[in-house]
Kinemage of the C-alpha trace (Angstrom):
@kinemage 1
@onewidth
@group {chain A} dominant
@subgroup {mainchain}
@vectorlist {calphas} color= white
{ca unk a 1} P 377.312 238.151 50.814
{ca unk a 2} L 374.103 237.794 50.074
{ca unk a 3} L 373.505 234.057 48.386
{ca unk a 4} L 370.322 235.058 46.544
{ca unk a 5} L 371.898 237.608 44.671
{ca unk a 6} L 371.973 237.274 41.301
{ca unk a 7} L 374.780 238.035 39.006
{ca unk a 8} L 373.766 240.413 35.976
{ca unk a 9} L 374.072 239.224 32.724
{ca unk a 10} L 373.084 240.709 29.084
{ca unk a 11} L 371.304 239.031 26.660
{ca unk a 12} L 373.695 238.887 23.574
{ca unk a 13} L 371.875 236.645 21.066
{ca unk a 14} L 368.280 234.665 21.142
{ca unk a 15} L 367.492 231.636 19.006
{ca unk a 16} L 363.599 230.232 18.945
{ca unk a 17} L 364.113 226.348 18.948
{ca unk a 18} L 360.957 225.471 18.595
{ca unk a 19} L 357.529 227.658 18.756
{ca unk a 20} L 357.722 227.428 22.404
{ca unk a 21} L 361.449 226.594 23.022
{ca unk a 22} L 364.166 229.244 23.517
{ca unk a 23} L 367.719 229.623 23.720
{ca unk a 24} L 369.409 232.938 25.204
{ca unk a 25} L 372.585 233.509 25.190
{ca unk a 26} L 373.881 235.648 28.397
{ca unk a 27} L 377.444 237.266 29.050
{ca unk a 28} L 378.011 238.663 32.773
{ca unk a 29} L 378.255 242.229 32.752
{ca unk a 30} L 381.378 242.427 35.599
{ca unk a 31} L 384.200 241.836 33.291
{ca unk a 32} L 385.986 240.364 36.150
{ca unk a 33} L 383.071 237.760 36.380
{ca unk a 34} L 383.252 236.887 32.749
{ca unk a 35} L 386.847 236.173 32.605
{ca unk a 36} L 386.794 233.811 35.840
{ca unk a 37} L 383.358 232.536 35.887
{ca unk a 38} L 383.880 228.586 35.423
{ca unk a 39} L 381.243 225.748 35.521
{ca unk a 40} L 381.237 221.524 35.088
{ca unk a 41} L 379.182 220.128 32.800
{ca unk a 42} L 375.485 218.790 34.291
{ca unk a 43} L 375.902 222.208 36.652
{ca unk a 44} L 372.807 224.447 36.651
{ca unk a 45} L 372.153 227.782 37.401
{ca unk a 46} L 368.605 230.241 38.877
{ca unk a 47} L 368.045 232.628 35.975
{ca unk a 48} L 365.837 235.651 36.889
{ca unk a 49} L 363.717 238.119 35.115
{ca unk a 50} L 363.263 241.340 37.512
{ca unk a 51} L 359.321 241.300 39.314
{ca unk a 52} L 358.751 237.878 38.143
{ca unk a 53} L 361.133 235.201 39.593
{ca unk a 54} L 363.786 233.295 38.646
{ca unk a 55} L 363.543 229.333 37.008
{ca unk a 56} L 366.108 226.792 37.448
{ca unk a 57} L 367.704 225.260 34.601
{ca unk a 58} L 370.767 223.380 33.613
{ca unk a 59} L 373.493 225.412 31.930
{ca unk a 60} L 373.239 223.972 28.468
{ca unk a 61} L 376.409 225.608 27.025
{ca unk a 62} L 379.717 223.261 27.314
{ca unk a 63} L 382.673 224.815 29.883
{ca unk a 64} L 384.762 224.546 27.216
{ca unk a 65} L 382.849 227.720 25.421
{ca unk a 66} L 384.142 230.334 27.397
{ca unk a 67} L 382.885 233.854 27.874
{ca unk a 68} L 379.233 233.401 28.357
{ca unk a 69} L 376.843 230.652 29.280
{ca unk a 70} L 373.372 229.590 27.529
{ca unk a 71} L 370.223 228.020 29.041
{ca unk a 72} L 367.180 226.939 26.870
{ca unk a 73} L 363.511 226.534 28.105
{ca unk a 74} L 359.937 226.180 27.321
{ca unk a 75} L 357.698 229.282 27.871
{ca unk a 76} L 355.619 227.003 30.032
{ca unk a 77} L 355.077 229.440 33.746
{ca unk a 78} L 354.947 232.715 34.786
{ca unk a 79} L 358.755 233.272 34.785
{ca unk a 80} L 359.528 231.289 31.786
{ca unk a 81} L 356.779 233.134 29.888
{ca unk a 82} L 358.348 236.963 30.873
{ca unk a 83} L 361.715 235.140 29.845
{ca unk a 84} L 360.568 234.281 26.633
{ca unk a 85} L 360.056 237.630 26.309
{ca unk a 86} L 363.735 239.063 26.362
{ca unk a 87} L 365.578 240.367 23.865
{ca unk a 88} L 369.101 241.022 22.966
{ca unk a 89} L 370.619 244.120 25.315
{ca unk a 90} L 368.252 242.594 27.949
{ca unk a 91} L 369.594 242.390 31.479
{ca unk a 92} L 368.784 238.861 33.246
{ca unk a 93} L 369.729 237.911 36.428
{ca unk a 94} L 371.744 234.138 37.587
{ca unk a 95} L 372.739 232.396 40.045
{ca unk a 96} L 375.377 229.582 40.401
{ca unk a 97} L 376.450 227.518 39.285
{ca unk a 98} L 375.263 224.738 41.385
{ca unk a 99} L 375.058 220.924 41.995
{ca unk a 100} L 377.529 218.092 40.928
{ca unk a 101} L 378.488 217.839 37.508
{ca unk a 102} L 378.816 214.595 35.084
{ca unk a 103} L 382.222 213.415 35.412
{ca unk a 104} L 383.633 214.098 31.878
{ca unk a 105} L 387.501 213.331 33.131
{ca unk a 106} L 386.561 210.176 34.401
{ca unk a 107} L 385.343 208.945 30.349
{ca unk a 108} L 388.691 209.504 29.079
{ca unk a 109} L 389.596 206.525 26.738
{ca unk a 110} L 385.605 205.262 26.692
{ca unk a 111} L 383.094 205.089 23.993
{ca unk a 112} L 379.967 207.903 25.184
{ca unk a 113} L 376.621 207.165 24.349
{ca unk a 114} L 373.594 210.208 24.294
{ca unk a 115} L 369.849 209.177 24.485
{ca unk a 116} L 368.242 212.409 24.928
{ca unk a 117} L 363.642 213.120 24.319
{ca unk a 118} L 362.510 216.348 23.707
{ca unk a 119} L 364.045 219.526 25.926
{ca unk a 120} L 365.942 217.030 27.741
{ca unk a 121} L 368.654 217.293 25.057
{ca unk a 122} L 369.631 220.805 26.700
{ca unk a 123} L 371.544 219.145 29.627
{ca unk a 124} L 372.726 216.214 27.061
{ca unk a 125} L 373.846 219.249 24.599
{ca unk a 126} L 375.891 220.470 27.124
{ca unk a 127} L 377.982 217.115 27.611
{ca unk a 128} L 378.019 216.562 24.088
{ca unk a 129} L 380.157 219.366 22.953
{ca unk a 130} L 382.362 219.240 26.171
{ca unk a 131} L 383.193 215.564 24.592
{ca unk a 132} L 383.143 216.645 21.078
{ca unk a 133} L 385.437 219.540 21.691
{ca unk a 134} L 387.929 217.031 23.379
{ca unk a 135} L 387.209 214.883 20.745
{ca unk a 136} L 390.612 212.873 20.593
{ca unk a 137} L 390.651 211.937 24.458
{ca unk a 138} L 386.949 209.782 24.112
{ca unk a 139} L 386.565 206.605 21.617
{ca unk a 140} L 382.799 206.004 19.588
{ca unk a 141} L 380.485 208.961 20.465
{ca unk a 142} L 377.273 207.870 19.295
{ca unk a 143} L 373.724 210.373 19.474
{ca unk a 144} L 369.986 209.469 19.504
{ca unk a 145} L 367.599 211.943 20.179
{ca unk a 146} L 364.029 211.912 19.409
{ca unk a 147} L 360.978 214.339 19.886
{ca unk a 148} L 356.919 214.170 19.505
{ca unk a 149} L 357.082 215.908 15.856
{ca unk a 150} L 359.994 217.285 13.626
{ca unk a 151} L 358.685 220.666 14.595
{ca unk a 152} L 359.637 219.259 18.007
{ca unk a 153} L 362.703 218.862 17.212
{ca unk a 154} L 365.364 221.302 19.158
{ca unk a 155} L 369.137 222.600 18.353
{ca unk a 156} L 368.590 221.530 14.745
{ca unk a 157} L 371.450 223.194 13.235
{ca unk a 158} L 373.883 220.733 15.697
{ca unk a 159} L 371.407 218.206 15.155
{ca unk a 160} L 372.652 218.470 11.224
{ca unk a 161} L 375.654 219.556 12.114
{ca unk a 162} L 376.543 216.011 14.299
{ca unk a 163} L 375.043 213.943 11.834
{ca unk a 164} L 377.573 215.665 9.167
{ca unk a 165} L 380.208 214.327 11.314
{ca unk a 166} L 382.209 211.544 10.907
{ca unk a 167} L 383.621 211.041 13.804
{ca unk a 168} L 379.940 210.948 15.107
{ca unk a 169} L 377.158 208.327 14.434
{ca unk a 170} L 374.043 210.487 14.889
{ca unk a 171} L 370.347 208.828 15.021
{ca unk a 172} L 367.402 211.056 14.818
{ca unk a 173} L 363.784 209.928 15.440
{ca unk a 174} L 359.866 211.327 15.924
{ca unk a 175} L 357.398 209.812 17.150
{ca unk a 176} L 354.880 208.009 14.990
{ca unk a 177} L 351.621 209.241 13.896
{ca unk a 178} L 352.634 212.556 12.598
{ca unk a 179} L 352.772 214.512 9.799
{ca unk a 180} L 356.619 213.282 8.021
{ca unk a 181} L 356.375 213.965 5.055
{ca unk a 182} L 360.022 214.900 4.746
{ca unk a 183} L 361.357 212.977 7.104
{ca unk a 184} L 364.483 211.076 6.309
{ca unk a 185} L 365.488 210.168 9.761
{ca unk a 186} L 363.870 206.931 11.910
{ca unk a 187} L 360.145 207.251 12.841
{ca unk a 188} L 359.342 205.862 15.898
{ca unk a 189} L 360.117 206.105 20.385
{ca unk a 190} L 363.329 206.888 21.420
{ca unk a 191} L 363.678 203.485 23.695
{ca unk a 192} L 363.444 200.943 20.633
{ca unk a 193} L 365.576 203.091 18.640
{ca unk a 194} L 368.097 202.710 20.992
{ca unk a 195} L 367.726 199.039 21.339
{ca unk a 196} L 368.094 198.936 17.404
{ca unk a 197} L 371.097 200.949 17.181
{ca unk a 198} L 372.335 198.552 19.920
{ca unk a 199} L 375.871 200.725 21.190
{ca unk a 200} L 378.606 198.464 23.071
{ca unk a 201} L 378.338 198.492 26.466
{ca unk a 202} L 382.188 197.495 26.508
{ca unk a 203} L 384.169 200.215 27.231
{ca unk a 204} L 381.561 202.951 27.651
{ca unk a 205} L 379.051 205.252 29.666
{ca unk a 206} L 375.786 206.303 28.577
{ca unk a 207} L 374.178 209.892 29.293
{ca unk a 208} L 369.858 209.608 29.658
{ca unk a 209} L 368.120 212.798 29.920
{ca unk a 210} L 364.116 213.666 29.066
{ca unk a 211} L 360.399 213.290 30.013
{ca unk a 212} L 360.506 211.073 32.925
{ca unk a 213} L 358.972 208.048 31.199
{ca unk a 214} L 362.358 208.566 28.539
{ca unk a 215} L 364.304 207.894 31.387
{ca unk a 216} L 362.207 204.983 33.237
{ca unk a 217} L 361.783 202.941 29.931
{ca unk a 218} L 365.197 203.693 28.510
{ca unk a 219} L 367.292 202.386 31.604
{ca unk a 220} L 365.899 198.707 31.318
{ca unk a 221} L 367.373 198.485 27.667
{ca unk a 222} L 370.601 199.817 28.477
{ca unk a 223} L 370.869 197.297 31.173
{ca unk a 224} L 369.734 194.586 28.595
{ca unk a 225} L 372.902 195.491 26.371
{ca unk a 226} L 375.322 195.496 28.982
{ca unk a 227} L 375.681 198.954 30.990
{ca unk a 228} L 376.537 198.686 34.130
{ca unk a 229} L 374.003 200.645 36.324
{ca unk a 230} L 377.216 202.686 37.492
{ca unk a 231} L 377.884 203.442 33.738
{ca unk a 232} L 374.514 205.524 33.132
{ca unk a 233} L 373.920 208.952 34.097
{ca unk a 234} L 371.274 211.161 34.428
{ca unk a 235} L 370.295 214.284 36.008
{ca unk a 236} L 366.991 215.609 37.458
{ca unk a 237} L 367.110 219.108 37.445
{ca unk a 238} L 363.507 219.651 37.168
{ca unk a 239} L 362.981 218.787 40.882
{ca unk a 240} L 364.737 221.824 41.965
{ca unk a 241} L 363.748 225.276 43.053
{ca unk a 242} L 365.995 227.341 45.168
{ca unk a 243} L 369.146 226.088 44.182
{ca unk a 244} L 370.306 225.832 47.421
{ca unk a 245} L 369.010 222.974 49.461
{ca unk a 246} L 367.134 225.421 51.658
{ca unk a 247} L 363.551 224.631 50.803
{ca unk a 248} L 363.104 221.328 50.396
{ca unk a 249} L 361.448 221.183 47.222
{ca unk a 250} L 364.160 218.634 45.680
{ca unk a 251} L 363.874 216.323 48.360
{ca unk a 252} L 363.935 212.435 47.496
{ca unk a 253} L 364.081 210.509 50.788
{ca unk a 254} L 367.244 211.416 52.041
{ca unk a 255} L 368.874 213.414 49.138
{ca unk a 256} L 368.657 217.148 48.388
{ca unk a 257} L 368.991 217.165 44.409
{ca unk a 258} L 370.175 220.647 44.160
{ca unk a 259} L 373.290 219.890 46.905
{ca unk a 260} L 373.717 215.927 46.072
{ca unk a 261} L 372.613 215.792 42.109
{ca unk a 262} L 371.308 216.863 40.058
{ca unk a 263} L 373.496 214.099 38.173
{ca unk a 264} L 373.380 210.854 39.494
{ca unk a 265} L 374.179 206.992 38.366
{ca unk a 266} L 371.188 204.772 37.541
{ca unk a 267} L 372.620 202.764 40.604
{ca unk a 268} L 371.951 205.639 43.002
{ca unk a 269} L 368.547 206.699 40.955
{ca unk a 270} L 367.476 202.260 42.061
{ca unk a 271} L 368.275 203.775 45.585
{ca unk a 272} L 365.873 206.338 45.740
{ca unk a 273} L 362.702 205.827 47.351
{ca unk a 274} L 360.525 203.726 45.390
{ca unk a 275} L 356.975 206.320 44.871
{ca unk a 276} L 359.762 207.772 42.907
């Protein structure tokens, strides 16, 4: 078998996020694959558009939607930009799914906090509906996302539909300086917000996915309320290329992120070397 091969997959629906932010949705085209295809949350997959490459991304559909996967991306390279440009009854290629996966079973009976910046909420997304479709096995879910500008903003329709929710406590920010007129959630970075909404630390795991300096400044205030550095997760799925651990793009010292991530603890992200 031939590992590069991709899997073909149709393009069933397309949503435009943002101006420059897409999400496909893609069903494989073997019916046999579709019905036994399976995937962990965090796991991430090489999607392909024929004569222009393939991108890696995280799968940002939860494993509990079965019958087709989703990714969602910014039109920001050569291959992103000819995906942006598919349309329903398109045929796109993917491979995986790869990597380690965050360890959902493992949270039964725990609160789950989200902090999520920008497109870094489509590998949070993911996690967040594999918890909210188990709802009843997880205690306090709690949300905050933030993004530049409201125009920014991505998955709006969940982002209204978990603040609708109940069983949720939802906190939405932007950045300040911008237009807001509008706005009637917080203004301001997604670090203090956090510190403001101030989740327990008791009893709980936190998720932190965005823009690298998201991650870096958000850590230290987790820490300060409580988390254990083996209670926070994270993935880094933008350091990857082939998938497969063969060219040696992801490499961080000793670890491969495509073979030993891309979801790690913040305890094994303060192992890493330190120009990291």
């Amino acid at each position: 078998m031939n590992i590069y091969q991709p899997l073909l997959t149709t393009v069933t629906e397309v949503v435009d996020e943002t101006a420059d932010t897409r999400t496909l949705r893609l069903e494989f085209q073997d019916e046999a694959v579709r019905e036994e295809f399976a995937f962990k949350a965090g796991q991430f997959g090489e999607y392909s558009v024929f004569g222009a490459g393939e991108s890696t991304f995280c799968i940002a559909s939860s494993p509990t939607r079965e019958g087709y996967i989703e990714c969602s991306f910014k039109a920001i390279g050569k291959v992103t930009t000819e995906l942006r440009e598919v349309n329903v009854g398109d045929t796109v290629g993917f491979r995986g799914p790869y990597g380690n996966w965050f360890p959902v079973d493992d949270w039964k009976g725990k609160d789950v906090v989200f902090v999520a910046g920008g497109i870094g909420l489509a590998p949070v997304r993911c996690v967040i509906w594999n918890v909210l479709d188990r709802r009843d096995e997880f205690g306090d879910v709690t949300i905050v996302y933030g993004a530049r500008s409201v125009d920014d903003l991505v998955y709006k329709r969940e982002l209204e539909e978990w603040g609708s929710r109940a069983d949720v406590k939802m906190v939405t920010t932007v950045d300040p300086g911008g237009d807001t007129p509008d706005w009637t959630g917080e203004v301001g970075y997604v670090t203090p917000v956090v510190e403001k909404t101030a989740p327990k630390a008791d009893n709980a795991v936190a998720v932190v996915c965005g823009p690298p300096i998201v991650v870096k400044l958000t850590l230290p205030v987790l820490e300060k309320l409580g988390f254990s550095d083996d209670a926070v997760f994270t993935t880094l799925e933008n350091r990857m290329k082939c998938g497969l651990g063969k060219c040696g793009r992801c490499n961080i010292g000793p670890v491969y992120v495509c073979k030993d991530g891309p979801v790690f603890t913040a305890a094994q992200m303060k192992a890493l070397p330190a120009e990291f």
